[in-house]
mmCIF file as Biopython writes it, N, C-alpha, C and O atoms, coordinates in Angstrom:
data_model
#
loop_
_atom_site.group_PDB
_atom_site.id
_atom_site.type_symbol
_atom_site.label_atom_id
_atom_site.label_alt_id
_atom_site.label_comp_id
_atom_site.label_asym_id
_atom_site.label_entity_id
_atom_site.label_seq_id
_atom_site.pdbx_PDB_ins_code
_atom_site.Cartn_x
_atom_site.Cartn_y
_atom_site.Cartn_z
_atom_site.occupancy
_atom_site.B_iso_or_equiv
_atom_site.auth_seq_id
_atom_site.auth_asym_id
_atom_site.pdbx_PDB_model_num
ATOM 1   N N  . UNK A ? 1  ? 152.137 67.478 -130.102 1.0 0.0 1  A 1 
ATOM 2   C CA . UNK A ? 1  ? 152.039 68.862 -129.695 1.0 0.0 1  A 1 
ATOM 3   C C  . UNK A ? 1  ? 151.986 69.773 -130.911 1.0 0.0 1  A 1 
ATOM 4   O O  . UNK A ? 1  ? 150.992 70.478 -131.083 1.0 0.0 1  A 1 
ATOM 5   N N  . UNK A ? 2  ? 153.081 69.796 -131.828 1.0 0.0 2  A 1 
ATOM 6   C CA . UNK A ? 2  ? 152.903 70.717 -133.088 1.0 0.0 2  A 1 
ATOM 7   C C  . UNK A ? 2  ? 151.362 70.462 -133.911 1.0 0.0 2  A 1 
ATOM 8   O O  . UNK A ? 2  ? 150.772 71.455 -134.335 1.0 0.0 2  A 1 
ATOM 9   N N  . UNK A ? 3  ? 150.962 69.535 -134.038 1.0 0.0 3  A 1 
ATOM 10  C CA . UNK A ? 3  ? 150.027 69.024 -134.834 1.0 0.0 3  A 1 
ATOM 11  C C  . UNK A ? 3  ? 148.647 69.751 -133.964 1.0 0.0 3  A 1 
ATOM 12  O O  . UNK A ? 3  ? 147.746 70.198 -134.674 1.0 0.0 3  A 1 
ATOM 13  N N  . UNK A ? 4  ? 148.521 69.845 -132.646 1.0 0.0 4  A 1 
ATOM 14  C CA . UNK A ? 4  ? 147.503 70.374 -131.895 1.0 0.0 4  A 1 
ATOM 15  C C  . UNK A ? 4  ? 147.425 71.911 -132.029 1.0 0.0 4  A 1 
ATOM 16  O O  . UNK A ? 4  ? 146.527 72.711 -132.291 1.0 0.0 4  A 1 
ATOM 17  N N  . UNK A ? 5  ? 149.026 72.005 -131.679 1.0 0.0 5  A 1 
ATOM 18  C CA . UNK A ? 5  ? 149.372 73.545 -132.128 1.0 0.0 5  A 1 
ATOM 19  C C  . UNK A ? 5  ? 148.902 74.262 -133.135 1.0 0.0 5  A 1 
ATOM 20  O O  . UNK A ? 5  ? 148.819 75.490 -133.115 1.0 0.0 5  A 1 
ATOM 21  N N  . UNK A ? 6  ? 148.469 73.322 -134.349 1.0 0.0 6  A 1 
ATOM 22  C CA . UNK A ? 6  ? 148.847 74.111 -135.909 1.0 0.0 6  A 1 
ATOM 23  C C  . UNK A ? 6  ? 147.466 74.146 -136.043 1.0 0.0 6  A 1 
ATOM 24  O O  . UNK A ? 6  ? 147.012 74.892 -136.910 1.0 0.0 6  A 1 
ATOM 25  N N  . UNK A ? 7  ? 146.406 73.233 -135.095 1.0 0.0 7  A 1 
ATOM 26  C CA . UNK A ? 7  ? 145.301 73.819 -135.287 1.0 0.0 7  A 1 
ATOM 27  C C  . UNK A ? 7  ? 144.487 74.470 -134.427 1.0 0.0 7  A 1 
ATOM 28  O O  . UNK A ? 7  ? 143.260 74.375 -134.418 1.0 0.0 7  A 1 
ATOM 29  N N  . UNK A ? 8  ? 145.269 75.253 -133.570 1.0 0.0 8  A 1 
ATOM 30  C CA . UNK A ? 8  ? 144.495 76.513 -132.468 1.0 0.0 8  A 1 
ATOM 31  C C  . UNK A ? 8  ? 145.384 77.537 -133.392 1.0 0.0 8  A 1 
ATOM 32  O O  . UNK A ? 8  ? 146.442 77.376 -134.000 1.0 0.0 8  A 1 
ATOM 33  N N  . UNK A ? 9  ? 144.389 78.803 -133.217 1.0 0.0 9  A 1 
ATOM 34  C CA . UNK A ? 9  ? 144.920 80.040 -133.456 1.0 0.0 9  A 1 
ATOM 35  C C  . UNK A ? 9  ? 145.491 81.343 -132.713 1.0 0.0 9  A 1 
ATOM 36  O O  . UNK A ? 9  ? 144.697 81.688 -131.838 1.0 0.0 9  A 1 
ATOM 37  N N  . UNK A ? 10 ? 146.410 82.021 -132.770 1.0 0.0 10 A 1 
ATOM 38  C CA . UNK A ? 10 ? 146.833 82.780 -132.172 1.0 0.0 10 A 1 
ATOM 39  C C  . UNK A ? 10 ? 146.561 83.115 -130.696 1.0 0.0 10 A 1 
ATOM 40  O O  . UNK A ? 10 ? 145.380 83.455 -130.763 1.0 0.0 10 A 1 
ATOM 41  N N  . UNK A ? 11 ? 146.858 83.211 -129.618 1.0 0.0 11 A 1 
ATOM 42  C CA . UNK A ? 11 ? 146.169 83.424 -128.592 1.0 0.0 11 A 1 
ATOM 43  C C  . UNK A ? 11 ? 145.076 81.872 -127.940 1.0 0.0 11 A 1 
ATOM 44  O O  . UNK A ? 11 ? 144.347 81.705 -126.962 1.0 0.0 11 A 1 
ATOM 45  N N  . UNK A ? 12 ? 145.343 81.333 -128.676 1.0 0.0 12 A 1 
ATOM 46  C CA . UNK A ? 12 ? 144.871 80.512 -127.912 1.0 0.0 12 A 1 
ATOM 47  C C  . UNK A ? 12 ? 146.002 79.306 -126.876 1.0 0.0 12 A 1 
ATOM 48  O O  . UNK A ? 12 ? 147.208 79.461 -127.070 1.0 0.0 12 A 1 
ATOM 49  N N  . UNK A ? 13 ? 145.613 78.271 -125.926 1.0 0.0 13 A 1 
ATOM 50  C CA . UNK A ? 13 ? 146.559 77.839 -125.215 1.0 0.0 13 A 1 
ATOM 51  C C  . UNK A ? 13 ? 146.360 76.296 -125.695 1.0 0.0 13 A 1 
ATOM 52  O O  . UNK A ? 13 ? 145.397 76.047 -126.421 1.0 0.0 13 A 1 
ATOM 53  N N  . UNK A ? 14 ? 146.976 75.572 -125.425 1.0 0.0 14 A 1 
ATOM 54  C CA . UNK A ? 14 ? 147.234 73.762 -125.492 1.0 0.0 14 A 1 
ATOM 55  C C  . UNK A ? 14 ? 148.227 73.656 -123.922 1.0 0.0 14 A 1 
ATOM 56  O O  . UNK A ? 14 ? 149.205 74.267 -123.493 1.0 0.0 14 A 1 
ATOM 57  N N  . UNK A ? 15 ? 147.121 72.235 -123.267 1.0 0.0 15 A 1 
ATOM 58  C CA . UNK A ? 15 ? 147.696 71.739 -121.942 1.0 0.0 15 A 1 
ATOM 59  C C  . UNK A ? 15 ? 148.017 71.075 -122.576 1.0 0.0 15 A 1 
ATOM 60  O O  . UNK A ? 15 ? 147.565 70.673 -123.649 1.0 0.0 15 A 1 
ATOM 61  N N  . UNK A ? 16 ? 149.376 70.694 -121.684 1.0 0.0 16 A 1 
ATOM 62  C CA . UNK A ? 16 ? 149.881 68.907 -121.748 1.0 0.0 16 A 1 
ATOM 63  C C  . UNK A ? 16 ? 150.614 68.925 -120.455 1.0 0.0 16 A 1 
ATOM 64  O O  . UNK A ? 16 ? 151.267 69.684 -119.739 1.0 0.0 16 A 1 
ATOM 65  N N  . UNK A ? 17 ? 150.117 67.533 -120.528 1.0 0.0 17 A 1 
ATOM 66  C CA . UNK A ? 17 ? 150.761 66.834 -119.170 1.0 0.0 17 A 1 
ATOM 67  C C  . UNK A ? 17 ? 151.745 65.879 -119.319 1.0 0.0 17 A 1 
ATOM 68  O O  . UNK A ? 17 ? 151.434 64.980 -120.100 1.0 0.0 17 A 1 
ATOM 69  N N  . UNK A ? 18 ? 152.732 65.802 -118.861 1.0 0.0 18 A 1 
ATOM 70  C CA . UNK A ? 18 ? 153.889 64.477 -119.373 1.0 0.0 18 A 1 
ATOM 71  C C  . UNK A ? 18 ? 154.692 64.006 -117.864 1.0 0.0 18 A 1 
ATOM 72  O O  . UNK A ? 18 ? 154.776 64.521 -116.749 1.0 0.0 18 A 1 
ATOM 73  N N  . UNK A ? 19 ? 154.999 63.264 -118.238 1.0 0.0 19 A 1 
ATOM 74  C CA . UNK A ? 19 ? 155.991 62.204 -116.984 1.0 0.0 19 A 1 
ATOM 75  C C  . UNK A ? 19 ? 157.577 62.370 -117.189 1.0 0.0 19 A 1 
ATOM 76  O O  . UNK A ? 19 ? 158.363 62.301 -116.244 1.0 0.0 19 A 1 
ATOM 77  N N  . UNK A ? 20 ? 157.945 62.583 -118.444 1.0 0.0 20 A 1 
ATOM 78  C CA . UNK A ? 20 ? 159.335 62.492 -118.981 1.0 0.0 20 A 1 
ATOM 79  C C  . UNK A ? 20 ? 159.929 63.586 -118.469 1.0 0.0 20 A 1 
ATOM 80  O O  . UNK A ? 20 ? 159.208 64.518 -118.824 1.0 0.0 20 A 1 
ATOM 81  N N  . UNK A ? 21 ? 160.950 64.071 -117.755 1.0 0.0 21 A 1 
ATOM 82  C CA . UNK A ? 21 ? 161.553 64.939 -117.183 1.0 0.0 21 A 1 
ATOM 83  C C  . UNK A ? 21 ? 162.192 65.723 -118.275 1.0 0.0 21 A 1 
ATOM 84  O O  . UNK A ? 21 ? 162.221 66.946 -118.412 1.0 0.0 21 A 1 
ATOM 85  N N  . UNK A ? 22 ? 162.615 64.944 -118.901 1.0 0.0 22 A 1 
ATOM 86  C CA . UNK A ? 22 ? 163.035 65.594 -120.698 1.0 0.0 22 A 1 
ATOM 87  C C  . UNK A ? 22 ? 162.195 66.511 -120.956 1.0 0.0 22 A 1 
ATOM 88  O O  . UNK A ? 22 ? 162.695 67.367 -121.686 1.0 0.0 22 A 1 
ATOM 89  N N  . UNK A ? 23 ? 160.769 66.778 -120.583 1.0 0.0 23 A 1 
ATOM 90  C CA . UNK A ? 23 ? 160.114 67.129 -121.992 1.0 0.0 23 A 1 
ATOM 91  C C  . UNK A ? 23 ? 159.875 68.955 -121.413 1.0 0.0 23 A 1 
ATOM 92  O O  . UNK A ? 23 ? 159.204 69.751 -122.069 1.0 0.0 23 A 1 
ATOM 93  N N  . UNK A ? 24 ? 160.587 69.325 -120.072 1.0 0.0 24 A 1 
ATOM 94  C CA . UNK A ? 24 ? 160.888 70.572 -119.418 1.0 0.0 24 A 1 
ATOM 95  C C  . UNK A ? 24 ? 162.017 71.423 -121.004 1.0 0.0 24 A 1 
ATOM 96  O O  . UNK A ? 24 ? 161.733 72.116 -121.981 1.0 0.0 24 A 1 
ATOM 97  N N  . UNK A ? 25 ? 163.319 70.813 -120.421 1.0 0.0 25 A 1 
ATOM 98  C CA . UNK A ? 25 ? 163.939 71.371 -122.203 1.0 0.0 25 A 1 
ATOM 99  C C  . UNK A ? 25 ? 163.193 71.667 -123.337 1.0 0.0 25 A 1 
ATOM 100 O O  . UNK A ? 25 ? 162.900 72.741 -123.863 1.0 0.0 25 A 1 
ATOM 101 N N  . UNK A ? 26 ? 162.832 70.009 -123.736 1.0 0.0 26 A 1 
ATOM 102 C CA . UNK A ? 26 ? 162.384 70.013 -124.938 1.0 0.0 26 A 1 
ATOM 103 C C  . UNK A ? 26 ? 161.119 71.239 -125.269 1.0 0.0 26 A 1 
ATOM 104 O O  . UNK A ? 26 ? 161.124 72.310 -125.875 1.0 0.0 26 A 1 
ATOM 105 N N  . UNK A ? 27 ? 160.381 70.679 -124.744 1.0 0.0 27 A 1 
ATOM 106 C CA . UNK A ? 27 ? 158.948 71.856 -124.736 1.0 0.0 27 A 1 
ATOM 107 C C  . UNK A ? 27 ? 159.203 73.343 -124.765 1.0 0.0 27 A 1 
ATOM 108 O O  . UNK A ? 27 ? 158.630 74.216 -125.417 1.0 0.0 27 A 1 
ATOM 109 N N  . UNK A ? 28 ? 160.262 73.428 -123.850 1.0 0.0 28 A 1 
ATOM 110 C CA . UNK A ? 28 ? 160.946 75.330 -123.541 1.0 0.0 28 A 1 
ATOM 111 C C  . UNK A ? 28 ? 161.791 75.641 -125.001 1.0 0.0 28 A 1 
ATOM 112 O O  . UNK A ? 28 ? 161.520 76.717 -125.534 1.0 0.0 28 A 1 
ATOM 113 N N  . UNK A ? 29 ? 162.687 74.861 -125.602 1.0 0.0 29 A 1 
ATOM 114 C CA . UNK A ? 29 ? 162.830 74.653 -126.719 1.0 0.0 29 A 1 
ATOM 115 C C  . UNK A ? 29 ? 162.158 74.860 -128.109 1.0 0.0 29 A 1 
ATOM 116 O O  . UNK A ? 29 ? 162.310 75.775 -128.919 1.0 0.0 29 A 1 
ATOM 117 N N  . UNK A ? 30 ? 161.592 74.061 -128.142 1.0 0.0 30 A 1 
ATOM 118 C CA . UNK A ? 30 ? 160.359 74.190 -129.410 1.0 0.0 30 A 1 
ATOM 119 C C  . UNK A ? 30 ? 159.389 75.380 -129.256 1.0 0.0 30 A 1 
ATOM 120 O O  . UNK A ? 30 ? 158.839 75.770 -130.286 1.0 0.0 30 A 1 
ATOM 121 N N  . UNK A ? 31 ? 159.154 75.912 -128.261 1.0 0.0 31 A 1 
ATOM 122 C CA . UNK A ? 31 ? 157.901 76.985 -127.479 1.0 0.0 31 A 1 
ATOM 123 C C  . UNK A ? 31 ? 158.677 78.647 -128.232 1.0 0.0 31 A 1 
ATOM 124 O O  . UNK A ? 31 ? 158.299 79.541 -128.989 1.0 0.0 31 A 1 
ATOM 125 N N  . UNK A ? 32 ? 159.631 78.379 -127.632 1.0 0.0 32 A 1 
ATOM 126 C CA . UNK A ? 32 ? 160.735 79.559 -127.897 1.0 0.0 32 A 1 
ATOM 127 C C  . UNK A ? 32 ? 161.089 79.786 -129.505 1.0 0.0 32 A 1 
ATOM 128 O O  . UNK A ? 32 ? 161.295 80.897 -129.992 1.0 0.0 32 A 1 
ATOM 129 N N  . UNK A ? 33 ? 161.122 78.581 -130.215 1.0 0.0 33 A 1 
ATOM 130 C CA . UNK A ? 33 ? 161.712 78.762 -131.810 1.0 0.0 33 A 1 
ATOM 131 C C  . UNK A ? 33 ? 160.545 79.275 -132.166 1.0 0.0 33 A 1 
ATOM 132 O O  . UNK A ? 33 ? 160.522 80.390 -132.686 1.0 0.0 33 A 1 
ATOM 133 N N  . UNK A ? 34 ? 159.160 78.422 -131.909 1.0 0.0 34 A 1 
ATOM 134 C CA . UNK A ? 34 ? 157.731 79.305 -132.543 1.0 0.0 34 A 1 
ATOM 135 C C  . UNK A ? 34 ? 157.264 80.358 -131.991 1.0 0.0 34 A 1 
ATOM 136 O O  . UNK A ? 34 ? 156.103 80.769 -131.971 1.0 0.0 34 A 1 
ATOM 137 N N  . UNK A ? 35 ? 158.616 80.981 -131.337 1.0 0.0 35 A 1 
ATOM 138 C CA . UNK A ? 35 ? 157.649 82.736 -130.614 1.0 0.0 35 A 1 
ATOM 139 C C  . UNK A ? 35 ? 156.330 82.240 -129.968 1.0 0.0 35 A 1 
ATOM 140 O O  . UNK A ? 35 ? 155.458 83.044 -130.297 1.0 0.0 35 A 1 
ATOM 141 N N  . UNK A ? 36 ? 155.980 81.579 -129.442 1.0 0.0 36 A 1 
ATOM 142 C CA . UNK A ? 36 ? 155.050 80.696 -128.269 1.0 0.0 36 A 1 
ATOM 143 C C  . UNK A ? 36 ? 155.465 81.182 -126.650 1.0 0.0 36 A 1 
ATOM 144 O O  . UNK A ? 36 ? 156.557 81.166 -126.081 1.0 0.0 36 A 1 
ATOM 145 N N  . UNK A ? 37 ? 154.267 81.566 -126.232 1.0 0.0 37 A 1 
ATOM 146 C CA . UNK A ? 37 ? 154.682 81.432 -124.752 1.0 0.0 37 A 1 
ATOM 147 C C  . UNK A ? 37 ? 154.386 80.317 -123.338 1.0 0.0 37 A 1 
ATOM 148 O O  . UNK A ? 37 ? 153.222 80.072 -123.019 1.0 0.0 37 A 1 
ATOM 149 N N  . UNK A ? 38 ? 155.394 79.789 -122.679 1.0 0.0 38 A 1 
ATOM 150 C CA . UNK A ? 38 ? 155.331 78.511 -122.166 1.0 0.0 38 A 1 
ATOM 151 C C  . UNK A ? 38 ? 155.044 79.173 -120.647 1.0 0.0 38 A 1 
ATOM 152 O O  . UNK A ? 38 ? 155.449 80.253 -120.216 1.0 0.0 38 A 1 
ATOM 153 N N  . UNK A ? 39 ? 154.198 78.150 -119.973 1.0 0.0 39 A 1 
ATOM 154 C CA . UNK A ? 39 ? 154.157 78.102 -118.463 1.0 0.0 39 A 1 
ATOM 155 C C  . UNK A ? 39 ? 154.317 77.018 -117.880 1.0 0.0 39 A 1 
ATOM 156 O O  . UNK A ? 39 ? 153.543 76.222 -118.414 1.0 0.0 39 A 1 
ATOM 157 N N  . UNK A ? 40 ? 154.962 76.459 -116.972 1.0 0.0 40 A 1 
ATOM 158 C CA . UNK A ? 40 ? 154.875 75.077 -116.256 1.0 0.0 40 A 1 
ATOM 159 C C  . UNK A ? 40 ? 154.602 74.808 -115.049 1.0 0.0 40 A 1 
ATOM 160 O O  . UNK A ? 40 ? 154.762 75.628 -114.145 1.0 0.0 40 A 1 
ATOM 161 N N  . UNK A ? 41 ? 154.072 73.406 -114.843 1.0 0.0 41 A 1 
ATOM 162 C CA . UNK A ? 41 ? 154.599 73.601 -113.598 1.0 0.0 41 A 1 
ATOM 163 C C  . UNK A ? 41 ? 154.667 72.038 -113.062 1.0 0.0 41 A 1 
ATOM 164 O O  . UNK A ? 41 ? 154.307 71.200 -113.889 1.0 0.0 41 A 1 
ATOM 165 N N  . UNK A ? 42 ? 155.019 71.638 -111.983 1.0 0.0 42 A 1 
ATOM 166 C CA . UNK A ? 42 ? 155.159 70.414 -111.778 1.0 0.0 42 A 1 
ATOM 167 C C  . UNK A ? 42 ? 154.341 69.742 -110.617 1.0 0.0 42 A 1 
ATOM 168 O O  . UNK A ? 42 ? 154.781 70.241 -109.581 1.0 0.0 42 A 1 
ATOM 169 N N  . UNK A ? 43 ? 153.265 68.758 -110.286 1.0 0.0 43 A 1 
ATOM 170 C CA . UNK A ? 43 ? 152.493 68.148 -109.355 1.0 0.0 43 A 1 
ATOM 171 C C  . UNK A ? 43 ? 152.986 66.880 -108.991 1.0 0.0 43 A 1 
ATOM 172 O O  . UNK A ? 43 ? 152.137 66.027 -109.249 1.0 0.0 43 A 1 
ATOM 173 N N  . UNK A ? 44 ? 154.119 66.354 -108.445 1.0 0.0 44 A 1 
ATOM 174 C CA . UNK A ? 44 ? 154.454 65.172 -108.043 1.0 0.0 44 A 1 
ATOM 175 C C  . UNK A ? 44 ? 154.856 64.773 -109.293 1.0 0.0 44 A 1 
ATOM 176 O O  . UNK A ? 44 ? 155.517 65.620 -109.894 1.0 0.0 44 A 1 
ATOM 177 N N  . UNK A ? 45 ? 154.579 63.336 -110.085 1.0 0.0 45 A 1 
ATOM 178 C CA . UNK A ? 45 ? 155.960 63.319 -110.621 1.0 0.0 45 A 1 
ATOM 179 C C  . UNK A ? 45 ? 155.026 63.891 -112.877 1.0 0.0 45 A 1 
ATOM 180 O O  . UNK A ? 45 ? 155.485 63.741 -114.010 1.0 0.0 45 A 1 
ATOM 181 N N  . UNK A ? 46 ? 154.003 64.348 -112.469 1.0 0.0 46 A 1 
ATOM 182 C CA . UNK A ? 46 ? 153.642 65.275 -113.358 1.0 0.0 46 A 1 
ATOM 183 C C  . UNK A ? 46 ? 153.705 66.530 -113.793 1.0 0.0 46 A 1 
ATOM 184 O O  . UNK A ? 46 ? 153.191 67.510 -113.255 1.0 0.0 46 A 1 
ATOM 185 N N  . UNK A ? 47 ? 154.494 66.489 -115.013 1.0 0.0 47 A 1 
ATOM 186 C CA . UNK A ? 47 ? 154.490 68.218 -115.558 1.0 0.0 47 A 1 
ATOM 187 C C  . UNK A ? 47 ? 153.311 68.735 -116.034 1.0 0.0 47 A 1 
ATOM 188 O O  . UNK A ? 47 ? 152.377 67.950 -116.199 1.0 0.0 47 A 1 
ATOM 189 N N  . UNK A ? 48 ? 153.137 70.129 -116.340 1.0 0.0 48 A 1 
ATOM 190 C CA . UNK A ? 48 ? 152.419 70.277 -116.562 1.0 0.0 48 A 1 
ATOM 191 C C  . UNK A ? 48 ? 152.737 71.598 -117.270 1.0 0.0 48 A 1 
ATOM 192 O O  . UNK A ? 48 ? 153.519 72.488 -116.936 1.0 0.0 48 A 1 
ATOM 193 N N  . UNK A ? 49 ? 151.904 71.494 -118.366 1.0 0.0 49 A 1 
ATOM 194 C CA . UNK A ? 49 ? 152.632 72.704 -119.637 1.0 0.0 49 A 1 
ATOM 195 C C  . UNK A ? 49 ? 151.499 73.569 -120.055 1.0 0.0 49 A 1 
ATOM 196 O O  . UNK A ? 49 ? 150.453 73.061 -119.649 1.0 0.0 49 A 1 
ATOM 197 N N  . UNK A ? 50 ? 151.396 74.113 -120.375 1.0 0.0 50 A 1 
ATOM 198 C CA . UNK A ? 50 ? 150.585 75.617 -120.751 1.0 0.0 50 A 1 
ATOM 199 C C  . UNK A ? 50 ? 151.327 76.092 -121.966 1.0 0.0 50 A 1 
ATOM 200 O O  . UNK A ? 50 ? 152.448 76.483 -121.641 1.0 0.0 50 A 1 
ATOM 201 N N  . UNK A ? 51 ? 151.030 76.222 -123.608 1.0 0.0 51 A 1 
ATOM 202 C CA . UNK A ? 51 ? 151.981 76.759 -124.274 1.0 0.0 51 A 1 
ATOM 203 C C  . UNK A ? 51 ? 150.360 78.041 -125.166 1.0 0.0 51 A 1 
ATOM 204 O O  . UNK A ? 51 ? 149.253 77.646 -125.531 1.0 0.0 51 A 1 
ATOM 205 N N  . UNK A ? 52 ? 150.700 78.929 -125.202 1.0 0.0 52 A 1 
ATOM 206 C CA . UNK A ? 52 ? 149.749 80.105 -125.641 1.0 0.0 52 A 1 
ATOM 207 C C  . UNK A ? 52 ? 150.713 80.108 -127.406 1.0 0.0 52 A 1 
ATOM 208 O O  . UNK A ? 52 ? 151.916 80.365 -127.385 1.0 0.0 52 A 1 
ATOM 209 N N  . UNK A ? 53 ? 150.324 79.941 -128.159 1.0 0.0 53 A 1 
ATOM 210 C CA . UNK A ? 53 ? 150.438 80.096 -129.480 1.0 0.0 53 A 1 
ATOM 211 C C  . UNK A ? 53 ? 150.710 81.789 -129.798 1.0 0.0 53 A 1 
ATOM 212 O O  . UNK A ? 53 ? 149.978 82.688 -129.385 1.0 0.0 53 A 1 
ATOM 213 N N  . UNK A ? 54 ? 151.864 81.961 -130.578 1.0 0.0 54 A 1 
ATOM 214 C CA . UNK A ? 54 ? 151.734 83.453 -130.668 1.0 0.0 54 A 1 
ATOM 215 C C  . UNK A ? 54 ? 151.783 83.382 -132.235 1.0 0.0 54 A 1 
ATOM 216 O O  . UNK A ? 54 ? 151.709 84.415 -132.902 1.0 0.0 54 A 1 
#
């Protein structure tokens, strides 16, 4: 994720999709320290993340 991150610019978004129930924290976590804004959401037993680079 950081590594995808570091190469979109401002305003732009990165999906990810994950299985790990963990990665709700984690992701809201890391999103928040880089002034990033997060959206989620969940489809059966898939998350689904939206993070907009600020």
């Amino acid at each position: 994720t950081k590594k995808a991150m570091d190469e979109l610019e401002a305003g732009q978004v990165l999906e990810i999709h994950a299985t790990d129930k963990g990665a709700k924290n984690d992701l809201a976590a890391w999103a928040k320290s880089g002034g990033h804004e997060l959206l989620q959401t969940e489809e059966g037993d898939v998350l689904k993340f939206w993070i907009k680079k600020g």
